[in-house]
C-alpha positions as CSV (number, residue, x, y, z in Angstrom):
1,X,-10.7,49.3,29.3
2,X,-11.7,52.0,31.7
3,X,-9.2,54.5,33.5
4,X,-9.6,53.0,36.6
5,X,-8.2,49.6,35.3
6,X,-5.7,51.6,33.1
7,X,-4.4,52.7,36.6
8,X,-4.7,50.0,38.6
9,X,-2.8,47.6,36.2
10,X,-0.6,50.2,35.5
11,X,0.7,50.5,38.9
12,X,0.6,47.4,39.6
13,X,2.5,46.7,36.1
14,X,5.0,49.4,36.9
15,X,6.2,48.6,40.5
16,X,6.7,44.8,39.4
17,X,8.8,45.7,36.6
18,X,10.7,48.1,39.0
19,X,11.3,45.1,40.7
20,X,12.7,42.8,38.3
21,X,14.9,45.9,36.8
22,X,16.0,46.4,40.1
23,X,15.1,50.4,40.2
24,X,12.0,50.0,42.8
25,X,14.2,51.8,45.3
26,X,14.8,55.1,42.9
27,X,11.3,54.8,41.9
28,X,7.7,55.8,43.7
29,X,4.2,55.0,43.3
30,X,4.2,58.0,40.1
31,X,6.5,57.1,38.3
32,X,6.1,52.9,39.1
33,X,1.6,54.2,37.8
34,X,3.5,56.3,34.6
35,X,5.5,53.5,33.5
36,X,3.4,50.7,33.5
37,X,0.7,52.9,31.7
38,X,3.5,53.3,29.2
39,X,4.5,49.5,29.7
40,X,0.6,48.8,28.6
41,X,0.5,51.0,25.5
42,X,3.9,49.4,24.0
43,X,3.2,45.4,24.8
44,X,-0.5,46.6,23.2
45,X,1.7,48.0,20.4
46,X,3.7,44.9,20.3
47,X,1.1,42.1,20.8
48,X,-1.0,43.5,17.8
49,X,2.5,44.0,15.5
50,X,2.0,40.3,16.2
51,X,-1.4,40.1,15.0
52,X,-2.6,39.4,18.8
53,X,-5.0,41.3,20.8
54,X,-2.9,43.7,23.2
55,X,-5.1,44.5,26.4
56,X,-8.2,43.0,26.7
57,X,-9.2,44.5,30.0
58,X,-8.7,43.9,33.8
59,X,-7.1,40.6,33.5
60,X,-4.1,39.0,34.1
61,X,-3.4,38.6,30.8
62,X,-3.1,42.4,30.3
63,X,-0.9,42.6,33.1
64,X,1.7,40.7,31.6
65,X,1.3,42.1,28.7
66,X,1.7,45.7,30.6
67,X,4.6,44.1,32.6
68,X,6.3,42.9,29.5
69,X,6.3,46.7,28.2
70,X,7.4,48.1,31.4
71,X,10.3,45.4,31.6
72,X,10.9,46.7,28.1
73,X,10.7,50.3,28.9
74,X,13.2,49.9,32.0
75,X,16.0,48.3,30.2
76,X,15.9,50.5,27.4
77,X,15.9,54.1,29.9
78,X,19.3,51.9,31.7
79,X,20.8,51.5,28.7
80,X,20.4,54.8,27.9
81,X,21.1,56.2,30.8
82,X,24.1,54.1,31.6
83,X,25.7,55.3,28.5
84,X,26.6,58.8,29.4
C-alpha cells in the first residue's frame, strides 16, 4: 500500500476513532493522521496474529481494520492517562 493511502486511511481511520472515543474535540487533523497510521500497523499486527491478512490496500476493509487499532490505541492512552 502506497503512502498516500497510508495517509489517507490513516486520517480518515484516526478522526473516526476520535469520534467513537469521544476525544475528537482534544484532537486535530495530526494527531487524528498519527494515530490511525498507528491504528493500521497494530490491527495489521493483530489480524495476521490471527493468521489473516492485515491491510490489503485502499479498501474499506483496511479501514476497519485501521479503525479497529485506533479504537484500540484510544482506550488504552485513557486508561492510562486516566490513571494518574
Amino acid at each position: 500500500m502506497g503512502i498516500l493511502a497510508w495517509i489517507i486511511i490513516g486520517a480518515v481511520a484516526g478522526w473516526l476513532a476520535s469520534i467513537a472515543v469521544g476525544r475528537n474535540r482534544s484532537m486535530g487533523f495530526f494527531a487524528n493522521l498519527i494515530v490511525g497510521v498507528l491504528g493500521g500497523i497494530i490491527g495489521g499486527f493483530i489480524m495476521n496474529l490471527f493468521g489473516d491478512v492485515g491491510l490489503t490496500g485502499f479498501s474499506i476493509r483496511s479501514l476497519l481494520v485501521a479503525f479497529g487499532g485506533a479504537v484500540l490505541l484510544l482506550l488504552i492512552t485513557n486508561w492510562f492517562s486516566g490513571r494518574r
